[in-house]
N, C-alpha and C positions, 0 to 999 in steps of 0.2 A: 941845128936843133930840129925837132919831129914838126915843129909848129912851125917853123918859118922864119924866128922871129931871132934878133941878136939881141945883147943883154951889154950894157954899158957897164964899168966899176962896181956900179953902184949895186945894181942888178945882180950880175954875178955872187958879190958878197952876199946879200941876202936871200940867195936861193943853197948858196953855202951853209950859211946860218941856222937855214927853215932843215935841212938834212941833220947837221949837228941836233938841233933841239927838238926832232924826231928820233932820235936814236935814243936823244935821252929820257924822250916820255916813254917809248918802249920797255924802257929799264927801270924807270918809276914805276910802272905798270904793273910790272914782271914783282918786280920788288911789292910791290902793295900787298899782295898776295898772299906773302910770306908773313906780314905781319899782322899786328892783333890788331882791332879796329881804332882803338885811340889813332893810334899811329897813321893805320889806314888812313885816316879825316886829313889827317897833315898831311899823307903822302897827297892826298887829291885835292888839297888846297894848294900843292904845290902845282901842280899839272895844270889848276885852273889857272892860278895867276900866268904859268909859261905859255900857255895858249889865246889868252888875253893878250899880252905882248905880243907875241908874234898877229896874231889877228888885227890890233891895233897899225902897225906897220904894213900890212898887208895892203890895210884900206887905205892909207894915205901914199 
């Protein structure tokens, strides 16, 4: 890797994960767009809750 560094099971998965649930906010994203603002509010309550998870893990 660019940094130096190796990634044990555990590591690996979760940089797996952090790519999957990037792809999928791109597409919430994209998607948000498309819709009227009710929806909008959902779509970005959804974004916040996946980014909160993923952040919460991050730090621990």
């Amino acid at each position: 890797m660019a940094w130096g560094g190796s990634l044990n099971k555990e590591g690996s998965e979760h940089l797996r994960n952090l790519r999957e649930a990037d792809k999928v906010l791109k597409f919430l994203e994209g998607l948000k767009q498309e819709l009227k603002a009710d929806d909008q509010s959902i779509v970005s309550e959804t974004i916040k809750i996946i980014v909160k998870h993923y952040t919460k893990k991050s730090g621990s």
